[in-house]
C-alpha positions in Angstrom: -32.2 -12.4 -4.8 -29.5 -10.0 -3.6 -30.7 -6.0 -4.5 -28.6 -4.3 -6.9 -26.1 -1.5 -5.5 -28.0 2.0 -6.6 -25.7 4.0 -9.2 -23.7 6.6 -7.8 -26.0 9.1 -8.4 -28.6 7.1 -6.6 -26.4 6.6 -3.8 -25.8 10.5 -3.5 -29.0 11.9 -3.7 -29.9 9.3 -0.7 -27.4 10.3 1.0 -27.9 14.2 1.0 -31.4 13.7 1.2 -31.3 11.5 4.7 -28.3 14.2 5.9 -31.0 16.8 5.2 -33.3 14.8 7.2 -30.5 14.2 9.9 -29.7 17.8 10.4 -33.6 18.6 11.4 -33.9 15.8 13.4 -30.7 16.3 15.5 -31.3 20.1 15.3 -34.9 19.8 16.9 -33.1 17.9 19.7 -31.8 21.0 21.3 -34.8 22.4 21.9 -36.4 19.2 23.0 -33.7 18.7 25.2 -34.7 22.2 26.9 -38.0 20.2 27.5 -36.6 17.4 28.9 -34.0 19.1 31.7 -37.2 20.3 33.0 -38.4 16.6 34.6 -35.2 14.8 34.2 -31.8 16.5 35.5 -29.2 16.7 32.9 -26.4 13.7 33.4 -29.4 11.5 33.8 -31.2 12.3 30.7 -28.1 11.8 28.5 -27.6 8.4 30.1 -31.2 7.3 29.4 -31.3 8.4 25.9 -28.2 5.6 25.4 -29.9 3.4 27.5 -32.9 3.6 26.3 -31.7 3.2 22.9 -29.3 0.1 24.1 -32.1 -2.5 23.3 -32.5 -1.3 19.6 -28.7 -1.6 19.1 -28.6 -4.8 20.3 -31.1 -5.9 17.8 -29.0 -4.4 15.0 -26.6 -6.8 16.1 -28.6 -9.6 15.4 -26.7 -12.3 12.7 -23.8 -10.3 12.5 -20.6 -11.7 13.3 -18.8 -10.0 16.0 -15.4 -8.0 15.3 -12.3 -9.7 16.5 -11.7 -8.9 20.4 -8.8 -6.5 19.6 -11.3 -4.9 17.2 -14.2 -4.9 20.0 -12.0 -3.2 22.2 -11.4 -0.5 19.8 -14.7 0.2 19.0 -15.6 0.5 22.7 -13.0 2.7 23.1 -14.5 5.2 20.6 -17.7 4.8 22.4 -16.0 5.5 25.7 -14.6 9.0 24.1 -17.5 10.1 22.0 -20.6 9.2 24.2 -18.8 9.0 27.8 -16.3 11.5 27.5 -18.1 13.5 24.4 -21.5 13.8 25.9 -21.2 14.1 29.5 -18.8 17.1 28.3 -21.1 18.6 26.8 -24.1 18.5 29.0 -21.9 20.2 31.7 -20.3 22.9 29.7 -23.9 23.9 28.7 -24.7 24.6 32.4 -21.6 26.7 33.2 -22.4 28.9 30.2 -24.6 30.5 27.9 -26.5 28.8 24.6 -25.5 31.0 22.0 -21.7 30.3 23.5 -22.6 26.6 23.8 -24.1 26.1 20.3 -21.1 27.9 18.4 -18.5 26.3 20.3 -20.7 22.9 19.0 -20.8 24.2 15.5 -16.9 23.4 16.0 -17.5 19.4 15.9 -18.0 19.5 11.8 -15.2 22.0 11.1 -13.0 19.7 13.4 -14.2 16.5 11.4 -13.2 17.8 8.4 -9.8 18.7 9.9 -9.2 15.5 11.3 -10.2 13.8 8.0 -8.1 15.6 6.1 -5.2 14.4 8.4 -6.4 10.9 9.1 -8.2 9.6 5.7 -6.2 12.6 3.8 -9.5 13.7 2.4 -8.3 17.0 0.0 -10.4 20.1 0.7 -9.6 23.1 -1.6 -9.5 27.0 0.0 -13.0 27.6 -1.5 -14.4 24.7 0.4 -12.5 26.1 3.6 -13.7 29.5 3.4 -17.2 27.8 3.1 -16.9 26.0 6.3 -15.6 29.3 7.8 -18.8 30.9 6.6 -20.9 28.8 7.7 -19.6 28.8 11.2 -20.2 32.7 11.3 -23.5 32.1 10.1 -24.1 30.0 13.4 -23.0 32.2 15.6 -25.4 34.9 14.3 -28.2 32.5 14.3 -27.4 31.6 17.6 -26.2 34.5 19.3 -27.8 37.4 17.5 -26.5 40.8 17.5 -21.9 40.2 16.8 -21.4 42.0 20.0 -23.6 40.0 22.2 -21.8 37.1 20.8 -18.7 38.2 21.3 -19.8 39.7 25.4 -21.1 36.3 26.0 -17.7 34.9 25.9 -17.2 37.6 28.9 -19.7 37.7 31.0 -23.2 36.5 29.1 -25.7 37.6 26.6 -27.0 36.1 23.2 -30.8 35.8 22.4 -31.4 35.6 26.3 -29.9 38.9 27.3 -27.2 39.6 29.4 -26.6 37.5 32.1 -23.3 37.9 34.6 -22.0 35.2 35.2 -18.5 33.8 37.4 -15.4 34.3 35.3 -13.9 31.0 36.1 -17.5 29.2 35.5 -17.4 30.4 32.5 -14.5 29.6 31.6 -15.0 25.9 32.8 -18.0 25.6 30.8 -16.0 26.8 27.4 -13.4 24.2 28.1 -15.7 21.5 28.3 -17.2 22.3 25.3 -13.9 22.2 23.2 -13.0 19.3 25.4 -16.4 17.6 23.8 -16.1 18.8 20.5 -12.8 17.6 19.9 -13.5 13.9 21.4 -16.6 13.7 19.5 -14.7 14.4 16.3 -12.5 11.8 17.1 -15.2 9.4 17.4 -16.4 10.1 14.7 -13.5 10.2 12.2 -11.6 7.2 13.3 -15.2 5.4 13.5 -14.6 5.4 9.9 -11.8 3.1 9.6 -13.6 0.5 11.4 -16.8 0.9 9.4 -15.1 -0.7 6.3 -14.3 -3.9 8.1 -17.1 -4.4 10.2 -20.0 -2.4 8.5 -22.2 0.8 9.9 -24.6 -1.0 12.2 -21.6 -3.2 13.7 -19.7 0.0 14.7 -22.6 1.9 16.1 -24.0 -0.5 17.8 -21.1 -1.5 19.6 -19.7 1.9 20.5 -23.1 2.7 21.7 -23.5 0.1 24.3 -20.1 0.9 25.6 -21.0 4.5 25.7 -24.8 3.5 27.4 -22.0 1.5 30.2 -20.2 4.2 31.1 -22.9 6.6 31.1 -25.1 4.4 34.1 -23.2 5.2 36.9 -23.0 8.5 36.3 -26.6 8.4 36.0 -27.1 7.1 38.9 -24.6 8.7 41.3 -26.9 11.9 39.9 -29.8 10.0 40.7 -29.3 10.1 44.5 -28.8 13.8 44.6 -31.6 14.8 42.3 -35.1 13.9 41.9 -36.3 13.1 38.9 -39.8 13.4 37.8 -41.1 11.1 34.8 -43.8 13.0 33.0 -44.9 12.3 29.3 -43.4 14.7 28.0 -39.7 14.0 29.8 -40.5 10.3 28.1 -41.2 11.7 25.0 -38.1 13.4 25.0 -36.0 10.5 26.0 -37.4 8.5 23.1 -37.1 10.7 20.9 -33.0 11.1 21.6 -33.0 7.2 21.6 -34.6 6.2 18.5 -34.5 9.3 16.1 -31.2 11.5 17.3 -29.0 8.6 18.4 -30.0 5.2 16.6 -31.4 6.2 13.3 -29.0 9.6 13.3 -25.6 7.6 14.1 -26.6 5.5 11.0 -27.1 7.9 8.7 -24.1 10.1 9.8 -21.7 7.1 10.0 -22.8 5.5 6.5 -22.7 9.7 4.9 -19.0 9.6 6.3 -18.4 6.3 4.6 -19.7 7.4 1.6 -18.8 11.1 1.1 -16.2 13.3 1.2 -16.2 14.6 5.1 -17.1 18.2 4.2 -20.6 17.4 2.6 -22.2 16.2 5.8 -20.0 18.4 7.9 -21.3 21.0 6.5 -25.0 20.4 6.0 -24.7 19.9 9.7 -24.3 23.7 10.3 -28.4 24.0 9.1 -28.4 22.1 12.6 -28.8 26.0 14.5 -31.3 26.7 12.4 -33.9 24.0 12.7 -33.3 24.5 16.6 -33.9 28.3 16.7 -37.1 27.8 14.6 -38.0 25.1 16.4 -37.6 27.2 19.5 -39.7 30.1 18.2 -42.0 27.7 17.9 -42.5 25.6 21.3 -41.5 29.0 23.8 -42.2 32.3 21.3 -38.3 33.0 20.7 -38.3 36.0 18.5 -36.4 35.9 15.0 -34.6 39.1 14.4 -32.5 40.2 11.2 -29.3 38.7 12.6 -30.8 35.0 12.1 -31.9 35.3 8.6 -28.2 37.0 7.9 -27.3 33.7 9.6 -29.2 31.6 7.7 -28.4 33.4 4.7 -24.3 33.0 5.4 -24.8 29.3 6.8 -26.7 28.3 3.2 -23.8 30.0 1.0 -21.3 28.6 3.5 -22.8 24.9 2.4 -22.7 26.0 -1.2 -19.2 26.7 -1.3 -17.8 23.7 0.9 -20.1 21.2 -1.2 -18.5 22.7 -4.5 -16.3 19.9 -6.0 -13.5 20.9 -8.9 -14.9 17.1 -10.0 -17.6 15.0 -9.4 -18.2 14.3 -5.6 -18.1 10.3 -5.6 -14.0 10.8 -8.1 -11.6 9.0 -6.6 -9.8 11.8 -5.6 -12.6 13.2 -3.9 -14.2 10.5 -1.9 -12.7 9.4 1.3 -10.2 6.8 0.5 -11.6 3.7 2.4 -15.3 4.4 0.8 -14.4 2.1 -2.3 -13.5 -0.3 0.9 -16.9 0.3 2.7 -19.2 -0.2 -0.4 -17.1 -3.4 -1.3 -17.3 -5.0 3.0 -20.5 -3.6 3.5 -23.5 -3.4 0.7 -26.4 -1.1 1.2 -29.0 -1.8 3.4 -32.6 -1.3 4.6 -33.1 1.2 7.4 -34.4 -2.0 9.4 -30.5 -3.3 10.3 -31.6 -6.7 8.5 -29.0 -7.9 6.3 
């Protein structure tokens, strides 16, 4: 016997409740990923979390009737952008400059998805939702960054919660552009992922743009690999695993099926509590201290939720919900966390 679909209401609290869980899981990666770089040099560690996590994707597969070839090609297309061009982006620009630059320049990736979903899926999003998102993204960069005007010097020549730190003028500028360069492809993926997820369901779209991503990730992997030694210690492996299963297999689920389901500035924006778990979280593995400027942060980045999450009607309205979610409910009927149909 076939389970029921869960009632709207049902549907949204599961929803907001595994986004919750999403944004502590991917915001723990950053300092996790801190860990990691110290075994496994950086280009190589992206490529094993996606390869690493290849084997479970392939499993999710399993039963499902491929997408038409044309369709395929699509979806490793997207994977190509967000994982090849998205991630290896990002892993440089976060060596050629400074966290607190790196991590507000990220924050960018939700605001950008909203944006993009608005022109793509032509979500609406009133000026009271906008001025949310805005405030939330302020809210990073103090949580990230500290004290405004160490934000705003580390954009010059260093600073944030590590101090001032000089730093080339052109590296520094190489490492900001890579950084927009990956925010914007990664909000691609993600947005016109979407379209495809009607026809061909969550798992389906994941999956394959995954495996294309983990492909064009290897030989960059290894081309690193005979330049840099890499030392595999159980915590490096703890690392990778974690990125494969938790950040990457079971977080591109949830993030994909939230953007199915929801408007785009609901998860967009409980994204921004992403900071947040990864400052505690690094207080907590290397004694980072906490000063006033984070809990204004946090303060700005949970009003900034509360206004961008504040419908004129109920959140799952027709004119609220993203067009093809009617679509995505109808091709694709909830299921378990397992991937079995």
């Amino acid at each position: 016997m076939r389970n029921q679909t869960p009632a709207p209401h049902d549907g949204l609290v599961r929803s907001l409740v595994a986004l919750l869980l999403l944004a502590i899981v991917w915001g723990g990666s950053i300092p996790l990923i801190k860990l990691g770089l110290r075994d496994i040099p950086p280009l190589t560690l992206t490529a094993l979390r996606y390869l690493v996590a290849a084997p479970c994707f392939l499993w999710l597969l399993r039963g499902r009737p491929l997408p038409p070839p044309r369709a395929c090609a699509a979806v490793a297309a997207l994977g190509l952008l967000g994982i090849g061009v998205g991630q290896t982006a990002q892993t440089l620009g976060v060596r050629l400059t400074f966290a607190s630059v790196a991590t507000v320049i990220s924050a960018l990736i939700p605001a950008f998805v909203v944006v993009l979903a608005a022109l793509r899926l032509r979500q609406p999003i009133t000026s009271l939702q906008a001025a949310g998102l805005g405030t939330a993204l302020v809210g990073v960069a103090l949580v990230a960054g500290g004290d405004p005007r160490a934000v705003a010097a580390s954009f010059k020549i260093g600073g944030g919660r590590a101090g001032p730190t000089a730093v080339p003028a052109h590296v520094g500028f190489a490492g900001v552009g890579l950084l927009l360069l990956s925010a914007v492809a990664v909000a691609l993926y993600y947005v016109f992922s979407v379209e495809l997820i009607d026809r061909y369901s969550v798992p389906t779209v994941a999956a394959l743009s995954s495996l294309a991503g983990a492909a064009a990730l290897a030989p960059i992997a290894a081309w690193e690999l005979g330049h840099v030694p890499i030392r595999l210690t159980p915590s490096g492996t703890g690392v990778v695993l974690y990125l494969a299963l938790l950040v990457t297999v079971a977080g591109l689920w949830v993030w994909f099926d939230a953007l199915a389901r929801l408007p785009a500035r609901i998860p967009a924006a409980l994204q921004y509590l992403q900071p947040i778990v990864g400052v505690l979280a690094s207080a907590a593995l290397f004694g980072d201290s906490l000063d006033v400027w984070f809990w204004t942060g946090t303060a700005l980045v949970l009003a900034g939720i509360a206004l961008s999450a504040r419908p004129g009607r109920s959140l799952l309205t027709a004119e609220n919900r993203c067009p093809s979610a009617e679509a995505a409910a109808r091709v694709s009927p909830p299921r378990s966390a397992s991937g079995t149909s």
